[in-house]
PDB file with one MODEL, atoms N, CA, C and O in Angstrom:
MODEL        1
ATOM      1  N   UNK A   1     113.888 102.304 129.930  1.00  0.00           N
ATOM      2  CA  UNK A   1     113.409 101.547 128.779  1.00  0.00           C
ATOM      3  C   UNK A   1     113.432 102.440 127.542  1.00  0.00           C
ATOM      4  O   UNK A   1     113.170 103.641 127.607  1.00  0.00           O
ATOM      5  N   UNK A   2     113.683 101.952 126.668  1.00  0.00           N
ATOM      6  CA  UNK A   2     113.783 101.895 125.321  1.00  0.00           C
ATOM      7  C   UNK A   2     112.543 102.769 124.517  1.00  0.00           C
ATOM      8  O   UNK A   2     112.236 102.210 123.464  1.00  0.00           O
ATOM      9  N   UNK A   3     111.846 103.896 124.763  1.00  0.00           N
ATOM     10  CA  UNK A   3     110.034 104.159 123.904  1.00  0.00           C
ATOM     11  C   UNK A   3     110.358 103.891 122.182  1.00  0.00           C
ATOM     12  O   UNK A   3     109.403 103.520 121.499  1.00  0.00           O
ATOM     13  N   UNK A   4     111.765 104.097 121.488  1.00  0.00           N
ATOM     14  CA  UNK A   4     111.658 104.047 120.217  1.00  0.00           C
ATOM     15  C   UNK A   4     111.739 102.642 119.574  1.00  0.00           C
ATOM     16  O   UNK A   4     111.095 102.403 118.552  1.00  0.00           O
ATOM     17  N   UNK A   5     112.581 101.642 120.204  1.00  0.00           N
ATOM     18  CA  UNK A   5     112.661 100.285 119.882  1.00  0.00           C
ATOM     19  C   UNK A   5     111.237  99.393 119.970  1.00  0.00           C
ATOM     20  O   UNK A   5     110.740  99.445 121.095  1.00  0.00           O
ATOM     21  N   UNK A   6     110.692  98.807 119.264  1.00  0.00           N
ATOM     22  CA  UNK A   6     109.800  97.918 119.669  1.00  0.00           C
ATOM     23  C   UNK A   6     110.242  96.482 118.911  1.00  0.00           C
ATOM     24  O   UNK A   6     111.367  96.187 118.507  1.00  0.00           O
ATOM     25  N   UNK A   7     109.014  95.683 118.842  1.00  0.00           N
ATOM     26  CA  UNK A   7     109.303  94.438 118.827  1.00  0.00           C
ATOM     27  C   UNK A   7     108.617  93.696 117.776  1.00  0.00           C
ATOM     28  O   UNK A   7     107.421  93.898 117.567  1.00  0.00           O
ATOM     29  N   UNK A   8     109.431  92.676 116.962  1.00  0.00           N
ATOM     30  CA  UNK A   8     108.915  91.840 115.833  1.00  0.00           C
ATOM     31  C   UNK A   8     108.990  90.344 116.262  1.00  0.00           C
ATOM     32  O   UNK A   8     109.729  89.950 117.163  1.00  0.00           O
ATOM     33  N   UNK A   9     108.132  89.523 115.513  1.00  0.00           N
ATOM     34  CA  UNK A   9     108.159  88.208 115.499  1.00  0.00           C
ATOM     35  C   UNK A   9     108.540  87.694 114.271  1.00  0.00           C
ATOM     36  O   UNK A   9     108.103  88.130 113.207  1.00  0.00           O
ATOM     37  N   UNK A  10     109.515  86.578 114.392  1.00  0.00           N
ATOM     38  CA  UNK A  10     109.943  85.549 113.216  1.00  0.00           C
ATOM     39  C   UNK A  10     110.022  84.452 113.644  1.00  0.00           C
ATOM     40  O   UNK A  10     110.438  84.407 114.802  1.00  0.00           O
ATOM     41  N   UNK A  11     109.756  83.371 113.113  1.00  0.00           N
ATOM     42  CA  UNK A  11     109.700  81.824 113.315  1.00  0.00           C
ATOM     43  C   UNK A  11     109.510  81.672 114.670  1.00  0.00           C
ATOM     44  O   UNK A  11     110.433  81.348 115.417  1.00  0.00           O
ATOM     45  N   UNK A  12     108.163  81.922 115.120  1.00  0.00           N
ATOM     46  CA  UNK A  12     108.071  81.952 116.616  1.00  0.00           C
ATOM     47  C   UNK A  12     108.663  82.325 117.601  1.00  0.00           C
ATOM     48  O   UNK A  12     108.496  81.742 118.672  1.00  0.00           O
ATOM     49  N   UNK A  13     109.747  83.702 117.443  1.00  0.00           N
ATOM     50  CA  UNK A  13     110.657  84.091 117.960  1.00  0.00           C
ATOM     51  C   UNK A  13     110.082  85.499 118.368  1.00  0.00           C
ATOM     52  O   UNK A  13     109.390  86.133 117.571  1.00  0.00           O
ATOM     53  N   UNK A  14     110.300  85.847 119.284  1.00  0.00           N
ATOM     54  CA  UNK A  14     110.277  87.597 119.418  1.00  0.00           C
ATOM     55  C   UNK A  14     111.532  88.284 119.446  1.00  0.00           C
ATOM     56  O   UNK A  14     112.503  87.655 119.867  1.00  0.00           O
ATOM     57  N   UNK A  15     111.727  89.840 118.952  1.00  0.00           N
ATOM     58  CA  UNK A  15     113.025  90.030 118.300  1.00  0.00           C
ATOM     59  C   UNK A  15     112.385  91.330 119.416  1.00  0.00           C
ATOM     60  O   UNK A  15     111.202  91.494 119.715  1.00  0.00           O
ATOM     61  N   UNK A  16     113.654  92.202 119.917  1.00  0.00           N
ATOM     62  CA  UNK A  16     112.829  93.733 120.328  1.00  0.00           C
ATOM     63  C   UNK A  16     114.088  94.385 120.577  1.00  0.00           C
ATOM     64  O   UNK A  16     115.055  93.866 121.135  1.00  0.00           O
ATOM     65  N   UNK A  17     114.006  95.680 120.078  1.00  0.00           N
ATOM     66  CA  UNK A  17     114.969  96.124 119.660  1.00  0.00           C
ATOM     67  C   UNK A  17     115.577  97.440 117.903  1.00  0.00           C
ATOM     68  O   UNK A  17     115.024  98.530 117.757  1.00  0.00           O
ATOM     69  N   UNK A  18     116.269  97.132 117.282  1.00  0.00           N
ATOM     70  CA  UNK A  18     116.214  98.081 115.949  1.00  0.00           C
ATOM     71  C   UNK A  18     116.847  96.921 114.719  1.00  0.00           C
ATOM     72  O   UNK A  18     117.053  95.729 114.945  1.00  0.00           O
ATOM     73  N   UNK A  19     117.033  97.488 113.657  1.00  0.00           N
ATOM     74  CA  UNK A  19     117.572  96.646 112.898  1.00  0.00           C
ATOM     75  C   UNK A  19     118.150  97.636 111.776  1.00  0.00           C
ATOM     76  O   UNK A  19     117.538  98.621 111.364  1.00  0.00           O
ATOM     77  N   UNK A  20     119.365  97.246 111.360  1.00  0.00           N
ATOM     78  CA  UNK A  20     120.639  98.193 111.113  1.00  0.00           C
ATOM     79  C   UNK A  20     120.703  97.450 109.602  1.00  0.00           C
ATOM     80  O   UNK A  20     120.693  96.220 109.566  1.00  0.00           O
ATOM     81  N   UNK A  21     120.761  98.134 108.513  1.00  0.00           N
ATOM     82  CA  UNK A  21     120.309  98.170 107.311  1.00  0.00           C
ATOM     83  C   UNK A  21     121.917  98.882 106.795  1.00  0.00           C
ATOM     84  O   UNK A  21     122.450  99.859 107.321  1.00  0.00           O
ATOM     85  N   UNK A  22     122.383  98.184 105.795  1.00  0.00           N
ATOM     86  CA  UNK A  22     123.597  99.117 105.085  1.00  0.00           C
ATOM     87  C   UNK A  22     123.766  98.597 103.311  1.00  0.00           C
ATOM     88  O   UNK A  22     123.897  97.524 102.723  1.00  0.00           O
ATOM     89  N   UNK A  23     123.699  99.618 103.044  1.00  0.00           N
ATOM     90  CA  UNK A  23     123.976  99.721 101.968  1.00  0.00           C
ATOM     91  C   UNK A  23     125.725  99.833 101.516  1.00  0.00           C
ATOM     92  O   UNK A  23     126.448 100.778 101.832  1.00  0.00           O
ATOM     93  N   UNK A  24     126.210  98.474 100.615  1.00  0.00           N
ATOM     94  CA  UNK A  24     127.892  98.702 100.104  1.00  0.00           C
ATOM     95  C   UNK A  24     128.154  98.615  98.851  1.00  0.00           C
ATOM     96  O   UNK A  24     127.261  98.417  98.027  1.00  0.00           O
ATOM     97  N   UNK A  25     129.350  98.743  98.545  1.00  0.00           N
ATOM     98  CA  UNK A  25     129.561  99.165  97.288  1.00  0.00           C
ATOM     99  C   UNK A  25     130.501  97.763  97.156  1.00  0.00           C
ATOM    100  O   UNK A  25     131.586  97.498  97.674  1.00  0.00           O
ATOM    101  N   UNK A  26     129.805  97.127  96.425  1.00  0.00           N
ATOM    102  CA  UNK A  26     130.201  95.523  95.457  1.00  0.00           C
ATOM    103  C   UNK A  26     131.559  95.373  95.313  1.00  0.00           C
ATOM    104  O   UNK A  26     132.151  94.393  95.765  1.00  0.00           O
ATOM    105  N   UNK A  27     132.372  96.720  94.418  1.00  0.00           N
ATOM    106  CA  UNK A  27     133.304  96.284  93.759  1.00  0.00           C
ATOM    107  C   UNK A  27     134.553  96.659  95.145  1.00  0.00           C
ATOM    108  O   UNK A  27     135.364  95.757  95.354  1.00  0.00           O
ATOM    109  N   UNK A  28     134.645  97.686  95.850  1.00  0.00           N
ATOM    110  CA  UNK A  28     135.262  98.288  96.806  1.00  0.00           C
ATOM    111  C   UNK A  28     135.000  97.651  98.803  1.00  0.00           C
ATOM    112  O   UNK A  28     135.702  97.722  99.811  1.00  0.00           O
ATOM    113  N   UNK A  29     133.479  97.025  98.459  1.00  0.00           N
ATOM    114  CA  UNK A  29     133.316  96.787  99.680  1.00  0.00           C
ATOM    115  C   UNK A  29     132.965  97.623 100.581  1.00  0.00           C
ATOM    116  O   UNK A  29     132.544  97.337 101.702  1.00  0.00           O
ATOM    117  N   UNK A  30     133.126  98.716 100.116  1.00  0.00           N
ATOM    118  CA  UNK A  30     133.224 100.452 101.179  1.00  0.00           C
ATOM    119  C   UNK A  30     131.266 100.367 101.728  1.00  0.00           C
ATOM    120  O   UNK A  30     130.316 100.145 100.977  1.00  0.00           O
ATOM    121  N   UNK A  31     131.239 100.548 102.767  1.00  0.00           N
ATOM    122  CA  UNK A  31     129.850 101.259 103.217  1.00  0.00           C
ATOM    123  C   UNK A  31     129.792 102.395 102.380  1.00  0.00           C
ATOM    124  O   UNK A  31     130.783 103.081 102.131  1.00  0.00           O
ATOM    125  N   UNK A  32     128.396 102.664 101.835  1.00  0.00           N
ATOM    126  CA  UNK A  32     127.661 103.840 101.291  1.00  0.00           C
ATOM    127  C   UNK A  32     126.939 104.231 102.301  1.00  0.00           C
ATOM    128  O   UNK A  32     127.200 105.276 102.897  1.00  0.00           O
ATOM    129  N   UNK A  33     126.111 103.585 102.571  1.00  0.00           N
ATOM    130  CA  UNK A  33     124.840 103.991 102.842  1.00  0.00           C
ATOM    131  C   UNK A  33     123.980 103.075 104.217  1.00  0.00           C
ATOM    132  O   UNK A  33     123.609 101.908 104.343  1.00  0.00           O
ATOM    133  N   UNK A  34     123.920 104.336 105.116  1.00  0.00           N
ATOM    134  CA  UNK A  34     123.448 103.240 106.596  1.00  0.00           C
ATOM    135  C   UNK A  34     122.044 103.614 106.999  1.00  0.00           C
ATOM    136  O   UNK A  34     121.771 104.804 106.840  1.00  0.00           O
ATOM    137  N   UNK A  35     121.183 102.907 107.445  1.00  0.00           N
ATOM    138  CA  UNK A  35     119.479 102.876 107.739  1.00  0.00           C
ATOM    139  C   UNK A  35     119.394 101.925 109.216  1.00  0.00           C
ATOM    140  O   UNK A  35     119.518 100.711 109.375  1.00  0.00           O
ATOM    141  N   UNK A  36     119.110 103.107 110.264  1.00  0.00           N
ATOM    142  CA  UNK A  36     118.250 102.113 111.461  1.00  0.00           C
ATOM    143  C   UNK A  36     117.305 102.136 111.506  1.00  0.00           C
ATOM    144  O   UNK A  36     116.993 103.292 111.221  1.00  0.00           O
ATOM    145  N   UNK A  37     116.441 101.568 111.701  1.00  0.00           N
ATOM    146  CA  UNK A  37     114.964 101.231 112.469  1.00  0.00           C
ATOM    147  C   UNK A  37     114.777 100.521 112.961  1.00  0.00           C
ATOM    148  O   UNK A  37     115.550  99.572 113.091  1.00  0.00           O
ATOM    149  N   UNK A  38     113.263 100.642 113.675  1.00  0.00           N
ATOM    150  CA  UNK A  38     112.886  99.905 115.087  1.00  0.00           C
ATOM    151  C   UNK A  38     112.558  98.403 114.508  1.00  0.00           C
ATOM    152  O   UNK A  38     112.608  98.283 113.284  1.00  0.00           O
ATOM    153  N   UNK A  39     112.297  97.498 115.124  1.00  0.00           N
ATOM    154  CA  UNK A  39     112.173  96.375 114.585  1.00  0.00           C
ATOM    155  C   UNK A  39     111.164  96.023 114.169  1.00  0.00           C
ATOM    156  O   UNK A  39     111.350  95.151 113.320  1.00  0.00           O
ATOM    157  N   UNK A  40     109.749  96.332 114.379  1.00  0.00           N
ATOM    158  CA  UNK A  40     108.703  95.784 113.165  1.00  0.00           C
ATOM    159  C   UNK A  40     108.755  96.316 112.101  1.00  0.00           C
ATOM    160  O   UNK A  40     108.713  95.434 111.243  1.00  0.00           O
ATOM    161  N   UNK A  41     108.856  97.714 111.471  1.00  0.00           N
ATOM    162  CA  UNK A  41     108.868  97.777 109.995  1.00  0.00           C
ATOM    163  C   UNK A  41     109.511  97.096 109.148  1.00  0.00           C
ATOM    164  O   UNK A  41     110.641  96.881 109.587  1.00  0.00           O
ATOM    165  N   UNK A  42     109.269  96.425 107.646  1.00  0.00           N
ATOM    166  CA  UNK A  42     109.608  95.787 106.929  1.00  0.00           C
ATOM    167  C   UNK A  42     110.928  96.586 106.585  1.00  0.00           C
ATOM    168  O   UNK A  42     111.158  97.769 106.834  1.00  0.00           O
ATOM    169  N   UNK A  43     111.814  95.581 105.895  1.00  0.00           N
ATOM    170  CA  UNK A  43     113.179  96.043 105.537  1.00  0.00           C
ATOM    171  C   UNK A  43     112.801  96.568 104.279  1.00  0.00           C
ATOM    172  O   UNK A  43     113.679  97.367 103.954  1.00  0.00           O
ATOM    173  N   UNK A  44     111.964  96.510 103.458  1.00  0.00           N
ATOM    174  CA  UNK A  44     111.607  97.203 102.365  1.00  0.00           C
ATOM    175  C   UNK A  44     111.902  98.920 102.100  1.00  0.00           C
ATOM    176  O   UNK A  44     112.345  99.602 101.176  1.00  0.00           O
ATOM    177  N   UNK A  45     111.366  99.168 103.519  1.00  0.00           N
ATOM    178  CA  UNK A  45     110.742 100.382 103.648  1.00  0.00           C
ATOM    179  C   UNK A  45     112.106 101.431 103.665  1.00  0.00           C
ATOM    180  O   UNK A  45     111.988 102.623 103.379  1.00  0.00           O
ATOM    181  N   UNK A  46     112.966 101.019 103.913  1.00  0.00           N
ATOM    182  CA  UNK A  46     114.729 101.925 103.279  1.00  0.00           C
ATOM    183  C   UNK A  46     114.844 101.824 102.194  1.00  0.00           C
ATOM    184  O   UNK A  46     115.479 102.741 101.674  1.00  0.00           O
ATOM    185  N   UNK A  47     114.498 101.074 101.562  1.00  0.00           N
ATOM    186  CA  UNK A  47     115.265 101.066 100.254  1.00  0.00           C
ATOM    187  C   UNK A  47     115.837 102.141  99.564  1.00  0.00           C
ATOM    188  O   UNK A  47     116.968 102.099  99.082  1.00  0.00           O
ATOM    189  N   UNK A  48     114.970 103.253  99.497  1.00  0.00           N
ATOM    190  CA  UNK A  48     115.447 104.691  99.167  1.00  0.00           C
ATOM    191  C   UNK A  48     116.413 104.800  99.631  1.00  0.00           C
ATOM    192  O   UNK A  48     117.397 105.033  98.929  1.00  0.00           O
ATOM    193  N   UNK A  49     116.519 104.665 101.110  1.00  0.00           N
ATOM    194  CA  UNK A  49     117.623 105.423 102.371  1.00  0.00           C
ATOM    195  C   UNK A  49     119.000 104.762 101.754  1.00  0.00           C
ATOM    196  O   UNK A  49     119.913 105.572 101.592  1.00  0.00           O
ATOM    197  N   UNK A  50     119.253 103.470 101.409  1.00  0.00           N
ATOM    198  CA  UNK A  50     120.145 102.587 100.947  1.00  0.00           C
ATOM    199  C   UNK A  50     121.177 102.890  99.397  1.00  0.00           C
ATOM    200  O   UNK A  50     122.330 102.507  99.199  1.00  0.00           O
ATOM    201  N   UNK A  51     120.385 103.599  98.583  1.00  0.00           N
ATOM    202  CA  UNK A  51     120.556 103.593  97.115  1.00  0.00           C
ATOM    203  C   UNK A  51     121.500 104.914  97.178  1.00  0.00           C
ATOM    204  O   UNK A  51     121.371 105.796  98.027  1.00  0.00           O
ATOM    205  N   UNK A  52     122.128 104.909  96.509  1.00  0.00           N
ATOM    206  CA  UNK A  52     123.345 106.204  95.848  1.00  0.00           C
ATOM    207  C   UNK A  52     122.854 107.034  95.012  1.00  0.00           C
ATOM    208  O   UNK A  52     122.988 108.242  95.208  1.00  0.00           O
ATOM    209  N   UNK A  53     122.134 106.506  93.826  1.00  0.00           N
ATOM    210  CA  UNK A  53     121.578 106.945  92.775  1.00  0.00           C
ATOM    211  C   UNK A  53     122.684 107.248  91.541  1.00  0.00           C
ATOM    212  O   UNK A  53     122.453 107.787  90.458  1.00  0.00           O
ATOM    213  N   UNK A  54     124.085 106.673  92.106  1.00  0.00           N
ATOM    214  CA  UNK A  54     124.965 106.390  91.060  1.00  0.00           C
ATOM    215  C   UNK A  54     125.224 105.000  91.070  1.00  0.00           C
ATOM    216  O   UNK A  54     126.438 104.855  90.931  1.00  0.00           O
ATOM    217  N   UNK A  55     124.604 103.824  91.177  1.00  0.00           N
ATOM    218  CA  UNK A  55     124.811 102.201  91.169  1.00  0.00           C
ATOM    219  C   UNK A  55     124.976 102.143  89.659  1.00  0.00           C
ATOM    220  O   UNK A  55     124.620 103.068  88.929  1.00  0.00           O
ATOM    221  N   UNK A  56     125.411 101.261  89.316  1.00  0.00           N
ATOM    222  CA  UNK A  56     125.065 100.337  88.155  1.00  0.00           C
ATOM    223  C   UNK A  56     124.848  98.823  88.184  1.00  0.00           C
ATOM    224  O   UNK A  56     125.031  98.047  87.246  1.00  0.00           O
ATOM    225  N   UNK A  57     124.412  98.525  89.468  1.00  0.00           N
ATOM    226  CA  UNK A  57     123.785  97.345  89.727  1.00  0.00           C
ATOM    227  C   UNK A  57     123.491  97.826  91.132  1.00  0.00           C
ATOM    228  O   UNK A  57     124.046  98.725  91.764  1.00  0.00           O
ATOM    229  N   UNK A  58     121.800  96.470  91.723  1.00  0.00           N
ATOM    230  CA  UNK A  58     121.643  96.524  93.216  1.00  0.00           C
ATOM    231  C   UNK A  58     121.182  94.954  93.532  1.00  0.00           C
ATOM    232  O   UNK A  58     120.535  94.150  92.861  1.00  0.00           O
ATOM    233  N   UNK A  59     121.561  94.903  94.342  1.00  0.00           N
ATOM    234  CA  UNK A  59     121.636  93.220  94.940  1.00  0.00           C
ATOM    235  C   UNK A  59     120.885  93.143  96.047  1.00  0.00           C
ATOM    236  O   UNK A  59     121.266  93.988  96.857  1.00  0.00           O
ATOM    237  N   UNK A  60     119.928  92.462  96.467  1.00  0.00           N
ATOM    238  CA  UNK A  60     119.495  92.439  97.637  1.00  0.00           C
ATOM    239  C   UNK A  60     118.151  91.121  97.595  1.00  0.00           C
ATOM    240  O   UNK A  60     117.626  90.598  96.612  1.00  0.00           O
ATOM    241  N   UNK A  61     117.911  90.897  99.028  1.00  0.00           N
ATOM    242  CA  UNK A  61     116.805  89.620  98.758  1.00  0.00           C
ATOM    243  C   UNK A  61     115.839  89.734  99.047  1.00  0.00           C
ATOM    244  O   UNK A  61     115.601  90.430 100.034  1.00  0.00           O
ATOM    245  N   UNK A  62     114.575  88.975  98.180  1.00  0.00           N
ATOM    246  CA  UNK A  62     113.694  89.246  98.387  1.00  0.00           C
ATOM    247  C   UNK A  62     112.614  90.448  98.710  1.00  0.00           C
ATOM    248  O   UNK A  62     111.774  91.032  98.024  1.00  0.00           O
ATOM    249  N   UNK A  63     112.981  90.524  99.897  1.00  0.00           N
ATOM    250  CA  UNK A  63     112.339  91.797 100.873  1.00  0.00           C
ATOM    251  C   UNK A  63     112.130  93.158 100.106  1.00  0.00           C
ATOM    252  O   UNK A  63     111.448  94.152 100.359  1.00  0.00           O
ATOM    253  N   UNK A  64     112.770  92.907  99.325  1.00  0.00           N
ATOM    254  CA  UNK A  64     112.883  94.827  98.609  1.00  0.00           C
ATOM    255  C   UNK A  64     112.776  94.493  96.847  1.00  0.00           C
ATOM    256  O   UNK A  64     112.882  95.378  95.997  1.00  0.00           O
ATOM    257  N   UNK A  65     112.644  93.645  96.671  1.00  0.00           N
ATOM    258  CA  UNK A  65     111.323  93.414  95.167  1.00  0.00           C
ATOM    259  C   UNK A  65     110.351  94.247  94.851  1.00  0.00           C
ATOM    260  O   UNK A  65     109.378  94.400  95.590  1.00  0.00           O
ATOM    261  N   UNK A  66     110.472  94.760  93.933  1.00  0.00           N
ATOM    262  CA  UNK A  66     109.581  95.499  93.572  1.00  0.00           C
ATOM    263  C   UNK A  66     109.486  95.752  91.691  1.00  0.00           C
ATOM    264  O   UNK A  66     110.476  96.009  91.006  1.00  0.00           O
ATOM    265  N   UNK A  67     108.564  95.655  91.336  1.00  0.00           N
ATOM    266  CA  UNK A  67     108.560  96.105  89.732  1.00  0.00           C
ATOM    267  C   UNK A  67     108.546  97.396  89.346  1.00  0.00           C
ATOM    268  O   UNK A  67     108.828  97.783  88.212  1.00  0.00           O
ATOM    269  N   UNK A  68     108.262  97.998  90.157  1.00  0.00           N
ATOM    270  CA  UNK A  68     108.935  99.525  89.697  1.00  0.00           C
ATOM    271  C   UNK A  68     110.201  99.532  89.339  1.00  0.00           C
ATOM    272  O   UNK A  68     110.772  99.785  88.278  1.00  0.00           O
ATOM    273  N   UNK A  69     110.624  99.153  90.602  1.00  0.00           N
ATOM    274  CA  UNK A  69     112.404  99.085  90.408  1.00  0.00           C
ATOM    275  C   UNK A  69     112.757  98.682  89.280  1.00  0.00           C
ATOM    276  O   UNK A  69     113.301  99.310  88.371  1.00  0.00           O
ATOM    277  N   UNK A  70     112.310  97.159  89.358  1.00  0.00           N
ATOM    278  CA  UNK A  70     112.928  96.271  87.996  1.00  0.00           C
ATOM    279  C   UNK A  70     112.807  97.197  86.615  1.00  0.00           C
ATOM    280  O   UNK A  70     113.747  97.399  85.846  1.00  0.00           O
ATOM    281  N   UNK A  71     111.738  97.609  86.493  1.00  0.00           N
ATOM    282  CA  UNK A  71     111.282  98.467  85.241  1.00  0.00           C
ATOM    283  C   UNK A  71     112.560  99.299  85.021  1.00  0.00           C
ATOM    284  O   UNK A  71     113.210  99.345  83.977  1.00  0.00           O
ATOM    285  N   UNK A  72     112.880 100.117  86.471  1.00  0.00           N
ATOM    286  CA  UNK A  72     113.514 101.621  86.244  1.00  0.00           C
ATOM    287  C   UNK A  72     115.020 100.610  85.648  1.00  0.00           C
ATOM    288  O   UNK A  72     115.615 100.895  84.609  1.00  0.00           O
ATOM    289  N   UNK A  73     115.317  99.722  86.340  1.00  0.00           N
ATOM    290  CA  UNK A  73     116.556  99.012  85.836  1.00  0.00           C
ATOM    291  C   UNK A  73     116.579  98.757  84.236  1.00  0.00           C
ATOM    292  O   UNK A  73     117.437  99.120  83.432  1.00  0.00           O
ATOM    293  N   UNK A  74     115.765  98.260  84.080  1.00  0.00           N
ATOM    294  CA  UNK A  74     116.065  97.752  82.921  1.00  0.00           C
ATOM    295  C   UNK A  74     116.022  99.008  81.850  1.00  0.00           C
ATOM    296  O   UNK A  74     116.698  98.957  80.823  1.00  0.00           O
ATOM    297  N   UNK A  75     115.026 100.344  82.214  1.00  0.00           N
ATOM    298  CA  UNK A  75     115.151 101.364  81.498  1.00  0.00           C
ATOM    299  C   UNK A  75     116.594 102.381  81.061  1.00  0.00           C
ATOM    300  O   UNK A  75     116.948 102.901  80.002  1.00  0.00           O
ATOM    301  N   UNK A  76     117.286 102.342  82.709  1.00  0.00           N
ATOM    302  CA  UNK A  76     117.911 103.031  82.362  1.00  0.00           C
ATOM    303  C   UNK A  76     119.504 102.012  82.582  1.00  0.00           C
ATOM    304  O   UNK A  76     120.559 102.443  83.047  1.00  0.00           O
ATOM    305  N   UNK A  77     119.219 100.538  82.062  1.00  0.00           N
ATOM    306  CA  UNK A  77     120.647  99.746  81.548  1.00  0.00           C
ATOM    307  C   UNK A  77     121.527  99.321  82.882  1.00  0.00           C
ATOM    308  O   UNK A  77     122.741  99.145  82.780  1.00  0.00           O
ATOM    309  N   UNK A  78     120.896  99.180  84.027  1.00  0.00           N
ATOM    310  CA  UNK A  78     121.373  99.174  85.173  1.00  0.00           C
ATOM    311  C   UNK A  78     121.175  97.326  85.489  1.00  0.00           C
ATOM    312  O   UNK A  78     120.186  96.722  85.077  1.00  0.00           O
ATOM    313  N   UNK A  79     122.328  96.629  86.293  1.00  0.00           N
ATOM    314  CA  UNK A  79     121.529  95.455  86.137  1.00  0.00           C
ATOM    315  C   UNK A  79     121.002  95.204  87.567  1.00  0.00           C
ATOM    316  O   UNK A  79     121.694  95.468  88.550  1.00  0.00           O
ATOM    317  N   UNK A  80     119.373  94.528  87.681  1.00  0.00           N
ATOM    318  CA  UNK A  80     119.297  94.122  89.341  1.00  0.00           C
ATOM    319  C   UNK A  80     118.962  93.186  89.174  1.00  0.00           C
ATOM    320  O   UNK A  80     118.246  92.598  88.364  1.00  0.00           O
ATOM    321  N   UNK A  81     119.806  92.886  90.445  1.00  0.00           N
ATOM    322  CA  UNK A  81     120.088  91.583  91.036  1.00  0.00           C
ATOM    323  C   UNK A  81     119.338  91.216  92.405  1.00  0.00           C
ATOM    324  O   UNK A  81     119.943  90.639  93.309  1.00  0.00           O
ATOM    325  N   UNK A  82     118.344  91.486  92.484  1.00  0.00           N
ATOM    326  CA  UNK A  82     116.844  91.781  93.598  1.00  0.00           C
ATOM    327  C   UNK A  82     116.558  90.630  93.473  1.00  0.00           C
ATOM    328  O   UNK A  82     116.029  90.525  92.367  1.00  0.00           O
ATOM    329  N   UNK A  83     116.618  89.044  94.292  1.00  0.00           N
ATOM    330  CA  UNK A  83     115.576  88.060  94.237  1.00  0.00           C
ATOM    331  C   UNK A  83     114.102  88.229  93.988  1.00  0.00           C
ATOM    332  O   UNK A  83     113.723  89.243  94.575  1.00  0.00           O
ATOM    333  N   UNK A  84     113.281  87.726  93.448  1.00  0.00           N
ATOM    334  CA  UNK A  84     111.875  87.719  93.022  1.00  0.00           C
ATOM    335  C   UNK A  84     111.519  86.992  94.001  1.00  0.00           C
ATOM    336  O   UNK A  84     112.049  86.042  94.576  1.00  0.00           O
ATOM    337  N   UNK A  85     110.189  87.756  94.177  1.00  0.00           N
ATOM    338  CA  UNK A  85     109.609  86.845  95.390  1.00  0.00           C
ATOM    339  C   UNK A  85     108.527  85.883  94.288  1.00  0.00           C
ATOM    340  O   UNK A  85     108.244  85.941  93.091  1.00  0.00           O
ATOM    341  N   UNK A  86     108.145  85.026  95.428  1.00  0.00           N
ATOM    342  CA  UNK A  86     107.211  83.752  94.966  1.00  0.00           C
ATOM    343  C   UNK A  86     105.691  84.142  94.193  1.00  0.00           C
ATOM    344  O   UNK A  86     105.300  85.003  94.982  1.00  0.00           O
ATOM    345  N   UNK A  87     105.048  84.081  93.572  1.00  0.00           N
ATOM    346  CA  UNK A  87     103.637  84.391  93.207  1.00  0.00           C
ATOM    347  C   UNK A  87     103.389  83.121  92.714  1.00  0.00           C
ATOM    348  O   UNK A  87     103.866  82.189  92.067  1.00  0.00           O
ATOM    349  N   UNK A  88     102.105  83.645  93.517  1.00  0.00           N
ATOM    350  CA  UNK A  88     100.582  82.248  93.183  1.00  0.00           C
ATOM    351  C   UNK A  88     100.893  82.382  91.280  1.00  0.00           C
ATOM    352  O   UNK A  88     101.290  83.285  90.543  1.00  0.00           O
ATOM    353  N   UNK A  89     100.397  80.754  91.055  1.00  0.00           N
ATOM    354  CA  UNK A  89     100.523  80.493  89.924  1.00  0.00           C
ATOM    355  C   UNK A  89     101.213  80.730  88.614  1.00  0.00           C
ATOM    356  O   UNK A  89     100.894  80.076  87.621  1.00  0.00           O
TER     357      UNK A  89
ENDMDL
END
């Protein structure tokens, strides 16, 4: 058995196992950048692992929203393309 893999739930589903995270490059298609982990941590939690730190745009959904980010984008002329998550009112 497996001690590093464990196990997540989605839509009443149990998942167990890792989950394989990649970061590509838009215009080329090329893999940059690859992230495994076990399956309950949030996909958020790469985001670092994912980034080049030479983008000029980042695309991704939901899950990895954040206003820091957005801020640093818009500071330093970069465009993101990060879905917004939902907020009360």
């Amino acid at each position: 058995m497996d001690t590093d893999a464990n196990s997540t739930k989605k839509g009443g589903t149990y998942y167990f196992g890792y989950k394989g995270h990649i970061g590509v490059d838009a215009g080329s298609k090329l893999i940059r950048k690859i992230a495994f982990t076990p399956a309950a941590p949030h996909d958020s939690t790469v985001l670092e692992d994912l980034v080049s730190e030479d983008e000029r745009s980042l695309f991704g959904d939901k899950a990895y929203d954040r206003d820091s980010l957005k801020q640093m984008a818009r500071d330093d002329g970069w465009y993101y393309g990060i879905l917004d998550k939902g907020k009360r009112k």
